[in-house]
MMTF fields as JSON, N, C-alpha, C and O atoms, coordinates in Angstrom:
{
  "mmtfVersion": "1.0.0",
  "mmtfProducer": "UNKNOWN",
  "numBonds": 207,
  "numAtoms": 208,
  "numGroups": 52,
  "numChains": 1,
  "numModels": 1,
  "chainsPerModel": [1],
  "groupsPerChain": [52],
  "chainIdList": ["A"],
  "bondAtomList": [4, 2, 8, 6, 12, 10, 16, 14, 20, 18, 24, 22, 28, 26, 32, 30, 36, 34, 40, 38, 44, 42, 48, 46, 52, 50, 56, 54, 60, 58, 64, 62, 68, 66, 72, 70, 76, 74, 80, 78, 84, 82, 88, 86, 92, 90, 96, 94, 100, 98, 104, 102, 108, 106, 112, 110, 116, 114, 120, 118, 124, 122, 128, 126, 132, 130, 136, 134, 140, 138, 144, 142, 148, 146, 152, 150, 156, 154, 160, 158, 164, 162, 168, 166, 172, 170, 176, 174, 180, 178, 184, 182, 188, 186, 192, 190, 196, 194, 200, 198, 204, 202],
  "bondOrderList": [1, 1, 1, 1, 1, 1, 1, 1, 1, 1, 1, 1, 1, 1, 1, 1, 1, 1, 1, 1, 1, 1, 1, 1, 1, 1, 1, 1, 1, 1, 1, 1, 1, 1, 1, 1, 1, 1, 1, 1, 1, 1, 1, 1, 1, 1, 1, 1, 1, 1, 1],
  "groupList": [{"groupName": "UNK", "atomNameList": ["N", "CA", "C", "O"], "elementList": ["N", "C", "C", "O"], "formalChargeList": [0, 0, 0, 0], "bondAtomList": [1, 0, 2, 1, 3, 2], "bondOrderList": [1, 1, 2], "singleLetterCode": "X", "chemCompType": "L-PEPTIDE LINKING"}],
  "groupTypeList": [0, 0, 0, 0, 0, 0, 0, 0, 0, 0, 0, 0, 0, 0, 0, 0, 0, 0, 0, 0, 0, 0, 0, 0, 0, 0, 0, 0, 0, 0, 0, 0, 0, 0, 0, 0, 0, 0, 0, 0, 0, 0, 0, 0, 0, 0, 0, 0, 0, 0, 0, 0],
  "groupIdList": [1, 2, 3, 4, 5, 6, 7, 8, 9, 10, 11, 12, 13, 14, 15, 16, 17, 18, 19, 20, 21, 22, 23, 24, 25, 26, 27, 28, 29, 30, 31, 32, 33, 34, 35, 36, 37, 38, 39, 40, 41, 42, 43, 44, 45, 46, 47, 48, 49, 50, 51, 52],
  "secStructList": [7, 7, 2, 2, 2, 2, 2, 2, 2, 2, 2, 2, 2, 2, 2, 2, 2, 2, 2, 2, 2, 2, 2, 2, 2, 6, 6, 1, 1, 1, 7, 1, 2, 2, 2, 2, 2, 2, 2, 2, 2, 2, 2, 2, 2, 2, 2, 2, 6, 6, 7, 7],
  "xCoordList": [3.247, 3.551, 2.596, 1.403, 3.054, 2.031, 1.721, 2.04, 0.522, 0.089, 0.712, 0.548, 1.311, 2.494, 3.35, 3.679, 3.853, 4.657, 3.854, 4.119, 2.498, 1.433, 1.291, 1.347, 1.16, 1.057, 2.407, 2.651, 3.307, 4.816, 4.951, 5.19, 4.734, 4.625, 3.691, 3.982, 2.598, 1.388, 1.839, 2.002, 2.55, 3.213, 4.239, 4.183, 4.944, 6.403, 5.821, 6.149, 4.54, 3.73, 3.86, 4.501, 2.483, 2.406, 3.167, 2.524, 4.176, 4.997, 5.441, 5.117, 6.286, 6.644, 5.886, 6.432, 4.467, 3.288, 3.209, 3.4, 3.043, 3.274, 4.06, 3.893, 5.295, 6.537, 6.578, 6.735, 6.265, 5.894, 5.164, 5.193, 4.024, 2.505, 3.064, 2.879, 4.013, 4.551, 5.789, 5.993, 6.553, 7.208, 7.254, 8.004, 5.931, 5.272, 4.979, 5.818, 4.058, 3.324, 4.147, 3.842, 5.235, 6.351, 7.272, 7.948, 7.045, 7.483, 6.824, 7.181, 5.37, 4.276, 4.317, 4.615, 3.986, 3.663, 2.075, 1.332, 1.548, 0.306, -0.221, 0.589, -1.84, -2.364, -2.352, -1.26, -3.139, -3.505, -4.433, -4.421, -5.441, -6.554, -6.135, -6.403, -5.587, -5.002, -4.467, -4.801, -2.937, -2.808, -3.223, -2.536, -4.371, -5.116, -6.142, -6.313, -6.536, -7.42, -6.396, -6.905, -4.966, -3.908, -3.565, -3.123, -3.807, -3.076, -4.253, -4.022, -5.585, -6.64, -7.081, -7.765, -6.704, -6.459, -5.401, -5.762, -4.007, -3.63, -3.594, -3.193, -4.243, -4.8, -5.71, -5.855, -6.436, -7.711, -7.368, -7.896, -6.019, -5.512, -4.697, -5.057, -3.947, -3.173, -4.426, -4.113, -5.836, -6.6, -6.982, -6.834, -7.431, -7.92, -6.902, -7.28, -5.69, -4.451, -4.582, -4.209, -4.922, -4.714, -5.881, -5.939, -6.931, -8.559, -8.599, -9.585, -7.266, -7.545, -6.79, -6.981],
  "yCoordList": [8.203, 8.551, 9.655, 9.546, 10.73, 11.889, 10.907, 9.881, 12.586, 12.051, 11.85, 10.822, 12.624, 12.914, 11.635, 11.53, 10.503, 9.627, 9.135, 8.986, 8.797, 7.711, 7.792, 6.799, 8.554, 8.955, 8.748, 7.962, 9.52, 9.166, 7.179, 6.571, 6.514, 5.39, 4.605, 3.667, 5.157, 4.34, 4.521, 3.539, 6.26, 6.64, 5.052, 4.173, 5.283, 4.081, 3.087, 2.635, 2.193, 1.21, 0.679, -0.204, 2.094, 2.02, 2.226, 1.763, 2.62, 2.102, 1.049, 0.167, 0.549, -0.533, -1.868, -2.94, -1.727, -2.899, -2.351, -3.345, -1.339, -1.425, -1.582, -1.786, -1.536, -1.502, -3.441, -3.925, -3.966, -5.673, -5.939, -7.128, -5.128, -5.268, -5.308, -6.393, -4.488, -4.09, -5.098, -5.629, -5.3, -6.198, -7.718, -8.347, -8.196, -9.304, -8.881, -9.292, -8.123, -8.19, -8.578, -9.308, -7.848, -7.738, -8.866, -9.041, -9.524, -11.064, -12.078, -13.084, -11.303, -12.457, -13.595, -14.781, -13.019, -14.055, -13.726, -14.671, -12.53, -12.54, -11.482, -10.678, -11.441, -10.807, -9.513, -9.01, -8.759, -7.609, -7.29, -6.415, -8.061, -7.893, -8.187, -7.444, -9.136, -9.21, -8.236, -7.842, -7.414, -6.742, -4.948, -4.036, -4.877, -3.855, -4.143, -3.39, -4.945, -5.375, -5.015, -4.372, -5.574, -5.391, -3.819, -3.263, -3.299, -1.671, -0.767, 0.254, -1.265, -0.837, -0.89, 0.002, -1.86, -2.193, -1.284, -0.843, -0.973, -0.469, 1.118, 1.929, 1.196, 2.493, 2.961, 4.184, 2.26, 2.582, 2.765, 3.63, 1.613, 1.553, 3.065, 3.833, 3.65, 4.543, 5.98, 7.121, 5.71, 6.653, 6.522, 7.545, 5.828, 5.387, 5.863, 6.546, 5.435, 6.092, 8.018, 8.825, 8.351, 9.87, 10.677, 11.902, 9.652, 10.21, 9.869, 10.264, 8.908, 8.955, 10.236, 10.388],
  "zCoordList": [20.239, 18.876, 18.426, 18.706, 17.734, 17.138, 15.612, 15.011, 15.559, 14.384, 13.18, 12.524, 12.893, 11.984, 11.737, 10.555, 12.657, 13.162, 12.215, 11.022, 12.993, 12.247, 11.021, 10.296, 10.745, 8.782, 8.231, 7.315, 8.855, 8.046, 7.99, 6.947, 9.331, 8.986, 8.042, 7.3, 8.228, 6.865, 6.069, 5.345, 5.416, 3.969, 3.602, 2.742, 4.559, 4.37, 4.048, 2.952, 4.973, 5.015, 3.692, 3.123, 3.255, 1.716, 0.835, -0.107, 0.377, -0.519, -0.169, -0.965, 0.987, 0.323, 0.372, 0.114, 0.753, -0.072, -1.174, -1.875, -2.041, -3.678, -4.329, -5.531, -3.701, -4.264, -5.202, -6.323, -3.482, -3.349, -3.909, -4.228, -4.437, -5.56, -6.362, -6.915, -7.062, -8.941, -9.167, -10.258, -8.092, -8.235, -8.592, -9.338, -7.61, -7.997, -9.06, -9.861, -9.662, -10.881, -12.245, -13.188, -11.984, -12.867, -13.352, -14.365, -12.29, -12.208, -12.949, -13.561, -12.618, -13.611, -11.987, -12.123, -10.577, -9.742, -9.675, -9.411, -9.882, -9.993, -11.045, -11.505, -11.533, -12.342, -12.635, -12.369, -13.084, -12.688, -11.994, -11.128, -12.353, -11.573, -10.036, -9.092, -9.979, -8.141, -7.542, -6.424, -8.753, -8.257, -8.248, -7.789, -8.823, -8.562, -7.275, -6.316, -7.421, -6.014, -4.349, -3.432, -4.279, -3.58, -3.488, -2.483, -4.536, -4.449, -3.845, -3.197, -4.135, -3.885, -2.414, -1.911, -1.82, -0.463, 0.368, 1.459, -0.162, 0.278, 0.359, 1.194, -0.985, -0.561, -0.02, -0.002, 0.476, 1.667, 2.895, 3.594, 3.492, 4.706, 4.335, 5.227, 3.586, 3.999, 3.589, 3.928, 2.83, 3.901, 4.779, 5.448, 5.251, 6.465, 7.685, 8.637, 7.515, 8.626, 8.138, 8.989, 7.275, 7.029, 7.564, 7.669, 7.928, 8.128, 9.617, 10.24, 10.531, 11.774, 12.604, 13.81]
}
């Protein structure tokens, strides 16, 4: 897989774990604070995939 692959997949990754973050949230299955902690996470993994 190129790099490009790898990033286009983390991109996808990450949306749709936020998508699943706002959705829950929206629902009222969890906080905010959870789900900022959750979005915050996932945005590290999709730098982290952009910085490998």
């Amino acid at each position: 897989m190129s790099d490009e692959d790898d990033l286009e997949d983390a991109v996808g990754t990450f949306l749709g774990d936020a998508e699943t973050v706002l959705s829950e949230y929206d629902q009222g299955y969890m906080d905010a604070d959870a789900a900022l902690d959750l979005l915050i996470d996932h945005i590290d993994d999709l730098e982290d995939a952009y910085e490998a």
